[in-house]
Every structure is written in C-alpha cells, then in structure tokens.
N, C-alpha and C positions, 0 to 999 in steps of 0.2 A: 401224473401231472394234472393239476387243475387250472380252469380259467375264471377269475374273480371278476365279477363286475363290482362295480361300487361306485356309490356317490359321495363327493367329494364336500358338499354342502347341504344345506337344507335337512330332511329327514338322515343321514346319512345311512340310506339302505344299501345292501348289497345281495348277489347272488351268484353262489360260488357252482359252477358246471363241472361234473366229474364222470370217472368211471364211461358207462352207453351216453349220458346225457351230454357231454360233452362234442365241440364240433366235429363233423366228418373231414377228414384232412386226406384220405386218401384219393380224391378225384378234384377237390378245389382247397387248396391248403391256403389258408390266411396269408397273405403280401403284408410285410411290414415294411415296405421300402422306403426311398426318399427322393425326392427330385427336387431340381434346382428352378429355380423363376429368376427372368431375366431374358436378355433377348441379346442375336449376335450380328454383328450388322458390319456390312462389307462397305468402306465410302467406297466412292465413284472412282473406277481405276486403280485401286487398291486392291491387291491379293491378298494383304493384311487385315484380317478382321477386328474391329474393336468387340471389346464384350464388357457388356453391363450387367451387372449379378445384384440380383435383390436379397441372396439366402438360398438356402436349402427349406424344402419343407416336406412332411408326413404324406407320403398319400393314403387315401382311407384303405381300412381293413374289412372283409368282409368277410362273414360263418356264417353257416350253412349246416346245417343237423336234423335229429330227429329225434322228439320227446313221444314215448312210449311206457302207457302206465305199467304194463306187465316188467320194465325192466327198471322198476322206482325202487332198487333195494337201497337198505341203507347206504352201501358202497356206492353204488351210483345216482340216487337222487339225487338233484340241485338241493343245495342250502341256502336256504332263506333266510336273511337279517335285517331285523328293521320294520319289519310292516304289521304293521299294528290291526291290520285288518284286508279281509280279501272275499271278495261276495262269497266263493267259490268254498266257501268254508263256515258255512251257517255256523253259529256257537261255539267255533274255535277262532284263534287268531294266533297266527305267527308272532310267535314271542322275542323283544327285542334282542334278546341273547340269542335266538339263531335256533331254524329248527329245520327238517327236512322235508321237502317239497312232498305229498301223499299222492298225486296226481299231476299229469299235465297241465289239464287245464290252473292248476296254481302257479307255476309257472309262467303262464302266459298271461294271466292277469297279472304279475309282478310286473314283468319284462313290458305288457300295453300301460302299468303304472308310471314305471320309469321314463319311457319314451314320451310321454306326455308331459312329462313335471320338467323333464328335458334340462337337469342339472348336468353339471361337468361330471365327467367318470374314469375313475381311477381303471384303468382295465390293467392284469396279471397276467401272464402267460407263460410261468415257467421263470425264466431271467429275463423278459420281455414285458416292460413296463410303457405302458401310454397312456396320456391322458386326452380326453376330449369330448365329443357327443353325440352319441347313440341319435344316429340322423335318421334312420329308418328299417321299419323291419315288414316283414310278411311272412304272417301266422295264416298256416292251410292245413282244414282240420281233414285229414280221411275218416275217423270217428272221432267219437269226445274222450279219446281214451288216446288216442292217435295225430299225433299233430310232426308236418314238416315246417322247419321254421327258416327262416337268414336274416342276418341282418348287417348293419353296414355302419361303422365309426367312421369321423371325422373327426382327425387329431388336430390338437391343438398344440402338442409336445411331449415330451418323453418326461418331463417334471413340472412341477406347479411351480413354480418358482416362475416369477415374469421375470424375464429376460429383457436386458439394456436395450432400449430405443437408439436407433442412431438417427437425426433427421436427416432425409436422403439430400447431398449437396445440388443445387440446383443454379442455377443463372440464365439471367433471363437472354438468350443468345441469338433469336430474335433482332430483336431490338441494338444489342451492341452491331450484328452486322449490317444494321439499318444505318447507323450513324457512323461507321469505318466506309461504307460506300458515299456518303453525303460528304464526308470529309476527305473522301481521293476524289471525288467530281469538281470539290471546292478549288480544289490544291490544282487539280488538273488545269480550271479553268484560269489560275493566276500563271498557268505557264503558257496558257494559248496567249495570253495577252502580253508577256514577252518576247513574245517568237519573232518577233523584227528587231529584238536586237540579242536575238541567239550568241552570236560573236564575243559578247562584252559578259555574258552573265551564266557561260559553259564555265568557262573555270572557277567562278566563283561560287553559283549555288548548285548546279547541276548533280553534281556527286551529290550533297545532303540532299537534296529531290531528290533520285533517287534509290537512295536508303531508305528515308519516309513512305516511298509508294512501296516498295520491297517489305516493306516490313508491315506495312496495312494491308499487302494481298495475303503474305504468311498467315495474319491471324482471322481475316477472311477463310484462308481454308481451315486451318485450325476449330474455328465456329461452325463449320459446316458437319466437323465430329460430333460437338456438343447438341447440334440441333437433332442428330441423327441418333441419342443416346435418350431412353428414360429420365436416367439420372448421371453426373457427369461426374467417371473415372478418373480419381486422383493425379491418372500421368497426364492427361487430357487436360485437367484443369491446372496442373505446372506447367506445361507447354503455352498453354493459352496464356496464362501469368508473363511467363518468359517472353511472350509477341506482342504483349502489351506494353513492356519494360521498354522494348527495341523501339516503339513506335514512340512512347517518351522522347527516349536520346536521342532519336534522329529528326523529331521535330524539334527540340533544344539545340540541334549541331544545324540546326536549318537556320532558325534564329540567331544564331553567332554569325554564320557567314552572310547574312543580310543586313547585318547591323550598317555595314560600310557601304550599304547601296543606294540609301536614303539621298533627297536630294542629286539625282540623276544628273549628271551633265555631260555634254560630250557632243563630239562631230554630227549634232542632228538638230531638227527644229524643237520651239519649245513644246508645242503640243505634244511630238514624239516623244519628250520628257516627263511630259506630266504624264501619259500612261505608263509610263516605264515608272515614274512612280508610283502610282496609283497601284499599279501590278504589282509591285514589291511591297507595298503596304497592308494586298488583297493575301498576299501567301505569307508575310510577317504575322496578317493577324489569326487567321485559319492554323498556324502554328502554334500560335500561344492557346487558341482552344485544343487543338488536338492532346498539347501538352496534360495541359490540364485535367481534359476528360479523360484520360490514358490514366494519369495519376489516381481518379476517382476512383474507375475500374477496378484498380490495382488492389484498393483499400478493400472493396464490394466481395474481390475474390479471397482475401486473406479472411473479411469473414468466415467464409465459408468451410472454413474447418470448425464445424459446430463440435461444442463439447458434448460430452455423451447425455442421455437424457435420460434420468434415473425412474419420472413417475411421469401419467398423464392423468387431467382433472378436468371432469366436464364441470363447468360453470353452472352453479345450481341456485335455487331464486335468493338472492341480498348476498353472493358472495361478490367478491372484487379480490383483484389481483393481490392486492393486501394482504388478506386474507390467506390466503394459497400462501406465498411469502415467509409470511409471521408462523407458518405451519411448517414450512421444509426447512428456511434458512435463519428461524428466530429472529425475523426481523420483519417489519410489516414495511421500511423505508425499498426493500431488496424488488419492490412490484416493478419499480424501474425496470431490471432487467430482463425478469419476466417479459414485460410489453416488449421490450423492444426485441426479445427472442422470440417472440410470437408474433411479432407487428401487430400487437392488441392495443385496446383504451388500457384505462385503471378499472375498467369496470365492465366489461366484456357482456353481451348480451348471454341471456340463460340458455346452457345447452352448448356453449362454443367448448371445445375441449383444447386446452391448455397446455404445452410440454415443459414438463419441470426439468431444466436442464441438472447436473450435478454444479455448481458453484467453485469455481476454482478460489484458491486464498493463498 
C-alpha cells in the first residue's frame, strides 16, 4: 500500500510514500474519523432534550515516520512528481514525469515546498480518499541522512466536489417574545379596567381572553427553544408556526365577541360607561394588532424554508447583483431576488459574499 500526497491546483505536484518511507502505524495509526458540530440543550424543566446539528465533519489526520537514506531503494523511496527543482540537487531536477526521491533530505524539501505554497491536497490511502491542507509538520534531523518527521491534515472532505449550501433557518426570537409579552400586558391591562363590571362581560369575552392569553404564553414558551438553539429545528419552527396561527384565531374570536359591547349601557352611572367603553375599545384594538402581527410572523416563518444554495460569490471591484444574475440565471432583471435573499442593494459593497440560491421555475 502506498500514500499519495498531491496538489490538487497550482503546480499540481505530488509525493507518493512507500515500502520503509511510509507512515509508522504500529504505535500511532492515522484517525480518519468524523464528528458532528452542533450543540444539545435541555430547556428548563424538560427531560427532553432539543438538538441542533450543523453536519458532520473530518477530524484531522496525523503521520508520523521515519526517512532513512540507507533504506532509499527503488521499492521504498518516495516518488517525486512535479518539482521542477530542489536546492538539494545541484544539476539535477525532478522531472515532471515523476522520479524517485535519492535522499531524505529531498523529501523534506519537497514536503517544506508543499506546506508553504499550502494548496488543497488530494491525500490516497489505499480505499481511503481526503481532500484538504497539509496544516503542519515537524521535520527533526538525527543526521542529514536521518530524519523523524509528522505531520497533520485538515480535511476539508472526502471529494472536491462543493457540496450544497443550505442557509441555516434562523428568526429573530428575541424580539417576537419582546412583543407577545407587550401585547399580554396590553390585553391584560384592558381587563383590569373591566373588572367592575366582571358580571356583564364573563360570558361574553372571557373565554376569547382567555384563549388569546393561552395561546400567547404557548408561544412564549415555544420561543424560549428557538432562543436556546444555534439555528432553529424544523419541528420547533412548525410548533412556533402552529402558536402563532392560535394566537391569530383567538384574537379574531376575541373581536367577534366584542363587536356587541360597543356603546355600553346598563344599571350604572355614565362615567362607569364610558370606561367600560373605553376598555372594550383598549382590548378591540390590541386585538386587531395582535391579529395582524401574528399574520406577519406567519409570512416571516414560511420564508424561512430557504431553497438550496447552489454557489457563493464574493462581490469584486464594478460587480452588481446584476451581474451575478445574468451569470447563474440568464437574466440580469433576476438581481431582484438575489437582494432580497441576501437582504443586499443591487450593488453590494466589494468583498460582501453573495448566496446564489438554485431558482425554482
């Protein structure tokens, strides 16, 4: 079995390790594993854990050997491809077709070439393919004939192929539970102001109050997931949806059973009327916003099933959205949607990077 380094761009050199030169595996064998990024988080009083997952990813690899001139035979010297020149080689140069390493020390000048130029590398290992970047090594000579080396990749993935972007779904949640508590204090405070004539307005609005406050602490707790998460789990974001819908209807069922309370009259003075009105007019109109903003919400979240995103473009000097556009979707009118899937201008400062979603038709 051999291990292939290579560069995947630029000069596209490589260096294949075989036979003695290859890693020591018997006391630290190369980890090709993988681990997941994300975080798991208990709310408050909940045995039920929410989890939020960003992907899986590569952890780095690391080799460890020993280059040794005495054991440079054919069979086991590193092959050399690609380098056109190596101090270490007065009047010879590594021919691009590939030749075999004569000494350590050419080795190690390849491998301090590589890690410097610090292009993406195709690494081999048998059925064991990774791509990434030769992050760092340490070369320690016992003689110049004698060298212990390691060194340490950071994968970037198992193919060169970029993988689909998804923008992670977010909401600003915050904010929504800033204005669900403004709006049960509002609500609250048009019932303090009925409470002297509790008798006349239990059967009529009481149940839709209620439902309204019931269904504004639901999504109260519900936001206290989303605030507690990275990025905000699909069932987490349909539940939220679904407390948003209730708090709609039950400020709409609120407004229907108030309709018939306007102009107050009854066994009391007039002042006692005119707060009894007033009050019924303070929770009719905190209804028609609640409505309202519930409805906005509603819109904000169904955004948020972003479509996939096929490419990313950093903004470079005299481009515009346009631009980008007329290049993915053959149309330079399409910067529209761009902007508004970026929340950008038409003309984006230089350097902003851009996600090109895929275009539904």
């Amino acid at each position: 079995m051999e291990l292939l380094i290579a560069e995947t761009a630029g000069e596209g050199r490589s260096i294949t390790l075989k036979g003695r030169s290859m890693p020591q595996t018997n006391e630290a064998p190369p980890n090709f594993g993988l681990q997941q990024r994300g975080r798991i988080n208990y709310p408050p009083s909940n045995p039920q854990a929410d989890v939020a997952l960003l992907g899986a990813v590569w952890k780095p690899t690391a080799f460890q050997g020993v280059w040794d001139d005495k054991f440079f035979s054919p069979i086991d010297a590193p092959r050399l491809v690609g380098f056109k020149k190596l101090g270490s080689r007065v009047g010879n140069v590594v021919v691009p077709s590939g030749d075999n390493a004569r000494r350590s020390i050419e080795v190690v000048e390849a491998f301090m070439l590589m890690c410097r130029v610090g292009q993406k590398m195709r690494v081999e290992w048998g059925p064991i393919v990774r791509y990434g970047i030769l992050w760092d090594m340490d070369l320690s000579p016992i003689t110049q004939q004698h060298w212990i080396w390691s060194m340490n990749f950071e994968w970037t993935g198992d193919s060169n192929v970029r993988p689909i972007i998804r923008k992670p779904t977010k909401i600003n949640a915050r904010s929504l539970f800033a204005l669900l508590l403004a709006l049960l204090e509002a609500i609250r405070k048009g019932i303090a102001l009925l409470n002297a004539f509790a008798n006349f307005y239990a059967a009529r609005i009481k149940a839709p109050l209620d439902a309204l406050t019931n269904a504004i602490v639901g999504c109260m707790e519900e936001l206290t997931k989303v605030i507690a998460n990275a990025v905000t789990p699909q069932k987490i974001l349909g539940d939220l949806k679904a407390n948003l819908t209730k708090i709609k209807l039950a400020a709409r069922d609120l407004l229907r059973a108030i309709k018939g309370l306007v102009n107050f009259s009854g066994p009391t003075t007039k002042r006692d009327a005119d707060t009894a009105n007033y009050a019924i007019f303070v929770i009719s109109k905190e209804a028609i916003r609640i409505a309202a903003n519930m409805a906005e919400r509603e819109q904000e979240l169904e955004r948020l099933a972003t479509p996939e995103v096929q490419d990313e473009v950093v903004i470079s000097d005299g481009q515009t959205l346009r631009d980008i556009a007329q290049r993915f979707y053959g149309s330079a009118a399409d910067w529209i949607f761009l902007a508004d899937f970026n929340s950008l201008p038409c003309s984006p400062p230089v350097g902003t990077l851009v996600l090109v979603p895929y275009r539904k038709t």
